[in-house]
C-alpha positions in Angstrom: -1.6 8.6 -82.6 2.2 8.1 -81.4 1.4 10.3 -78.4 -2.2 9.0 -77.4 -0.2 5.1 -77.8 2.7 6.5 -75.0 -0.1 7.6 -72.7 -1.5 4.7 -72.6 1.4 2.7 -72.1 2.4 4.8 -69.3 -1.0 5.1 -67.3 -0.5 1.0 -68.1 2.8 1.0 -66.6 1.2 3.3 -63.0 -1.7 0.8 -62.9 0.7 -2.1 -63.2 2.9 -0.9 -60.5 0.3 -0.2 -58.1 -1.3 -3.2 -58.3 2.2 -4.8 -57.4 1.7 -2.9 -54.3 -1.6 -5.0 -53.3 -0.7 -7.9 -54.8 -2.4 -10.8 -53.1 0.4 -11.7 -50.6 -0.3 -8.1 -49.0 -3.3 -9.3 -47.8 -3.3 -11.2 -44.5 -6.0 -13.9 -44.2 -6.6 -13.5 -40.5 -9.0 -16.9 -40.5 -7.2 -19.5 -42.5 -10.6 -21.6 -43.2 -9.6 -24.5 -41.3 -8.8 -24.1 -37.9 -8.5 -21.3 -35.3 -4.4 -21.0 -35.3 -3.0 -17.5 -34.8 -6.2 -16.6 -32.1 -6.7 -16.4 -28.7 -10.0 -17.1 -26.9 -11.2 -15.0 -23.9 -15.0 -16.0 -22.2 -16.3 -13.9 -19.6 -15.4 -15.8 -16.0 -13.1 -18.4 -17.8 -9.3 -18.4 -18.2 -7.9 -17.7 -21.4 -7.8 -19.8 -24.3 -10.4 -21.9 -21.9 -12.7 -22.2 -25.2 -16.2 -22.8 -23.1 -18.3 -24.9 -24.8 -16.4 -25.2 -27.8 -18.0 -21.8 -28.6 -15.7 -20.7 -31.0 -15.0 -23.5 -33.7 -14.7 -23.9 -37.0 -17.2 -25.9 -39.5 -17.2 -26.2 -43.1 -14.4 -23.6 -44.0 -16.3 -21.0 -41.4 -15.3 -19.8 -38.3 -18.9 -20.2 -36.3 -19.8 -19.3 -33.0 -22.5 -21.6 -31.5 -23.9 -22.2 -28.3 -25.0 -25.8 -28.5 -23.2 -26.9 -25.7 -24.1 -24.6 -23.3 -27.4 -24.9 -20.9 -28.1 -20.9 -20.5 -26.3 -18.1 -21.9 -25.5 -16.7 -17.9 -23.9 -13.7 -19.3 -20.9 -15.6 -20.5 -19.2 -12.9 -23.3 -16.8 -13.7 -25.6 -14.2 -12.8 -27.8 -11.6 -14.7 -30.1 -8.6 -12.6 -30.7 -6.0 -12.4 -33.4 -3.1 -12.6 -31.8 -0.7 -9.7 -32.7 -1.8 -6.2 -32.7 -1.9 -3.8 -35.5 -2.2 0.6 -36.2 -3.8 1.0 -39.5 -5.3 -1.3 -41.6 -8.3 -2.3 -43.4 -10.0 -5.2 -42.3 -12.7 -7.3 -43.7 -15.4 -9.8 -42.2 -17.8 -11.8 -44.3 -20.4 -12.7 -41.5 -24.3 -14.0 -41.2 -26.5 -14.9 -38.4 -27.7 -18.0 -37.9 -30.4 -20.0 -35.5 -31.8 -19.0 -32.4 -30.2 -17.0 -29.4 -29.3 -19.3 -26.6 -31.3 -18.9 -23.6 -30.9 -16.3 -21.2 -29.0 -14.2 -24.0 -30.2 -10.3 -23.0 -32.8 -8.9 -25.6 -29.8 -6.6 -27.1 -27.7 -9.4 -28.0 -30.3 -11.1 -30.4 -28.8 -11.5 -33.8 -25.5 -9.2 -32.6 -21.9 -9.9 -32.8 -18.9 -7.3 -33.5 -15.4 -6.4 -34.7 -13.6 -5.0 -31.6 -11.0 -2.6 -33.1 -7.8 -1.1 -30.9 -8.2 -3.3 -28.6 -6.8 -4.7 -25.5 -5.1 -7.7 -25.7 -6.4 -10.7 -24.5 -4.0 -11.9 -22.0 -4.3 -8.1 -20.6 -8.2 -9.2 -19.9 -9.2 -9.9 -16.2 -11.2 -13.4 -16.0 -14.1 -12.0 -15.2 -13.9 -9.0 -17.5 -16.9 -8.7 -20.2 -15.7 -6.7 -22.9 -12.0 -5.3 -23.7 -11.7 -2.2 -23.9 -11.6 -1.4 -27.5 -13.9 0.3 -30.3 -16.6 -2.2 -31.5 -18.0 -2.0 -34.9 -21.1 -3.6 -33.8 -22.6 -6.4 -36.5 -26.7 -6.5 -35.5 -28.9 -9.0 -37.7 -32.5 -7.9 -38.1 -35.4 -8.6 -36.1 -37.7 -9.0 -39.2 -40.3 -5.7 -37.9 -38.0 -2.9 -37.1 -35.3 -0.4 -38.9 -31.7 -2.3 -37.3 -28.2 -0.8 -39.0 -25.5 -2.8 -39.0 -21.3 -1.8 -38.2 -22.6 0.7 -35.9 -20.8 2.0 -33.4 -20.0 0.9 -29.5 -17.5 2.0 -26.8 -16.6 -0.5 -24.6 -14.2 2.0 -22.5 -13.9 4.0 -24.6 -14.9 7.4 -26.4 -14.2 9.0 -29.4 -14.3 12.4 -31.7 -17.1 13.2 -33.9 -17.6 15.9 -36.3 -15.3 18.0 -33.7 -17.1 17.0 -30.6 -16.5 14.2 -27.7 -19.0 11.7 -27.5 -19.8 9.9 -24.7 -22.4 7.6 -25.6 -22.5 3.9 -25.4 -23.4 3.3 -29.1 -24.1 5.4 -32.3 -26.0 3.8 -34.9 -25.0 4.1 -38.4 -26.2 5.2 -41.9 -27.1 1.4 -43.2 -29.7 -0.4 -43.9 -31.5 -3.5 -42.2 -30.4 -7.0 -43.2 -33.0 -9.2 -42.6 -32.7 -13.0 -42.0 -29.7 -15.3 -42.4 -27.7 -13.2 -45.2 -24.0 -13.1 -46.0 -22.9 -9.2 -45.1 -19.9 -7.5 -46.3 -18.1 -5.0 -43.9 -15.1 -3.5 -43.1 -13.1 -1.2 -40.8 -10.7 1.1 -42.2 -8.5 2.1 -39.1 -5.4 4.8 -39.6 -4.0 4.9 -35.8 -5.6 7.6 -33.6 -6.4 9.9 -37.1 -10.0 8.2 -38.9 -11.7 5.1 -38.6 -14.4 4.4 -41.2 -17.2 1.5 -41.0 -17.9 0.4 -44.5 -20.9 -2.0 -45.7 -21.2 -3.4 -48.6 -20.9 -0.1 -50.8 -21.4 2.5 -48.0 -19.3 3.9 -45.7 -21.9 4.5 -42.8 -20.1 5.7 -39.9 -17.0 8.1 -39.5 -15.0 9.0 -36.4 -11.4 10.0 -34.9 -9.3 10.5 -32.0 -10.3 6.9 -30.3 -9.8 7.3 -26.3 -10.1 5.9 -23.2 -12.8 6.6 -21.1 -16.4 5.9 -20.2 -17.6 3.1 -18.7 -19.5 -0.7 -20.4 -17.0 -2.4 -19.0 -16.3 -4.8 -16.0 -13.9 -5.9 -14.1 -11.0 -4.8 -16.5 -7.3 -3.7 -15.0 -7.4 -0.3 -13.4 -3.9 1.0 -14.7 -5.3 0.0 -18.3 -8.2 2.8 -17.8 -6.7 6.1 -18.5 -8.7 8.0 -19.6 -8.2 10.9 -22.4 -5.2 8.4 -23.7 -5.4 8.0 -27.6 -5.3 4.7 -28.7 -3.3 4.4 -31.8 -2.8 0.4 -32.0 -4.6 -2.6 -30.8 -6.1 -6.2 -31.1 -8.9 -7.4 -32.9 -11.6 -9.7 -31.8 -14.5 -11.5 -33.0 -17.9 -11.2 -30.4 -19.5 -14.1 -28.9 -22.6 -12.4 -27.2 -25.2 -15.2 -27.0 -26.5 -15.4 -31.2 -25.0 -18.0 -33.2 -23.0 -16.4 -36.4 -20.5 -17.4 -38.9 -17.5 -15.8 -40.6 -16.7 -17.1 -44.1 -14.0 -14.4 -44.2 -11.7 -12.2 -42.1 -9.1 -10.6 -44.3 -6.9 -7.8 -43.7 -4.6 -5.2 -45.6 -2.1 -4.0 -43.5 -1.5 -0.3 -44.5 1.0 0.7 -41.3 4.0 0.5 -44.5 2.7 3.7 -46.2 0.8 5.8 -43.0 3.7 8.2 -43.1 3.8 8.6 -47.1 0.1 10.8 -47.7 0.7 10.3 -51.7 1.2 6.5 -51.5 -1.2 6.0 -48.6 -3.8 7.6 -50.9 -2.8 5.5 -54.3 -3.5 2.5 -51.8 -6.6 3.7 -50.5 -7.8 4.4 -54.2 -6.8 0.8 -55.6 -8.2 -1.0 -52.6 -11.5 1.1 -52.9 -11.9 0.2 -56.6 -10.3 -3.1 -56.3 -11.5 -6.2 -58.4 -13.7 -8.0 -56.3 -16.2 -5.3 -57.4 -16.8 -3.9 -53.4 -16.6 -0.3 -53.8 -15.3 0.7 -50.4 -15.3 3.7 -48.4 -16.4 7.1 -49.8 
């Protein structure tokens, strides 16, 4: 009994110490709920921070992006950017679609939005640049007849490794399943530099890749020297899509995890208490 009674103290003792190390303040809360300090705004053919339309805004604790002021979509893409850049992490969105799609928004866009991930920065974006170059875990909203997966995967300028192989295609759809209508959807990105980068929904992780790049094309107008192709990206921005569907965020949270990437035993006791952490989302497999 003596014995049993000191095990149990001391696996109370590890589980109290590592949830010191994600206590609440290691989280980041990217979106603060009330207004859009800390990110930068970047609309295709505008200046930035030249917040077109009061697209992005932010409405009854969400951050919403809304096309009410606008007269036709005219292929005006944007992106709000948090505004420092970070290696590995594990970032989380909250997000639903809303509405309709604004006229002249391309048949692809309807009821899609995105996390870029490695990004560009967005004072490194030309003006008339659509998309940075970065890795976008592409959010798609159902169309209420066909199979659409969500947190897919598109390369803006990118490519990446899968299952030992270079692929150069646009977009790879992932393992999830269709969310129909205007539903709250968890996901989240686990990004370690240039080494993995999982897309997670709700319980699943649905999509698994490595050795982000430059290269390919789906983008315009972006800075030659940036466009070097075969260069791992190991850091970047992330931004929020604006891509002609209304959609709110509720929640953009992330866990910085660049502190223990070069320690493989604490990384992993992380990676373990954020997967079975207490908000009851399993995370990545």
């Amino acid at each position: 009994m003596k014995k049993a009674l000191t095990a149990l103290l001391l696996l109370a003792g590890l589980h109290s110490s590592a949830q010191k190390e994600i206590a609440p303040n290691k989280w980041l809360k990217l979106f603060n709920g009330k207004d859009l300090t800390g990110w930068d705004v970047k609309i295709t053919g505008h200046d930035l921070n030249d917040n077109f339309g009061n697209t992005f805004r932010v409405d009854s604790g969400m951050m919403k992006v809304s096309y009410d002021q606008y007269d036709d979509f005219n292929g005006q893409y944007g992106h709000i950017f948090y505004n420092k850049n970070f290696s590995a992490y594990l970032v989380v969105v909250e997000y639903k679609f809303t509405g309709e799609q604004v006229k002249g928004g391309p048949g692809w866009a309807y009821r899609n939005s995105g996390i870029m991930l490695h990004g560009q920065t967005a004072a490194s974006m030309k003006k008339d640049q659509d998309f940075p170059i970065s890795l976008e875990d592409q959010l798609l909203g159902g169309n209420g007849k066909d199979p659409r997966s969500t947190s897919n995967l598109c390369t803006p300028g990118t490519n990446v490794v899968m299952n030992g192989k270079l692929i150069t295609d646009h977009c790879i759809s992932s393992t999830s399943k269709t969310y129909q209508g205007d539903v709250w959807v968890h996901a989240e990105a686990l990004v370690l530099r240039d080494s993995v980068i999982k897309h997670i929904v709700g319980h699943d992780t649905v999509i698994v890749y490595n050795k982000p790049q430059v290269g390919g094309g789906s983008v315009s107008h972006a800075d030659p020297s940036l466009l070097q192709d075969g260069r791992l990206i190991s850091e970047g921005s992330i931004s929020l899509q604006s891509e002609s569907h209304p959609v709110a965020f509720r929640k953009v949270e992330l866990f910085d995890l660049s502190p223990y990437v070069n320690d493989p035993v604490k990384l992993n006791k992380i990676l373990h208490m954020l997967q079975h952490r207490a908000d009851g989302k399993k995370k990545g497999k």
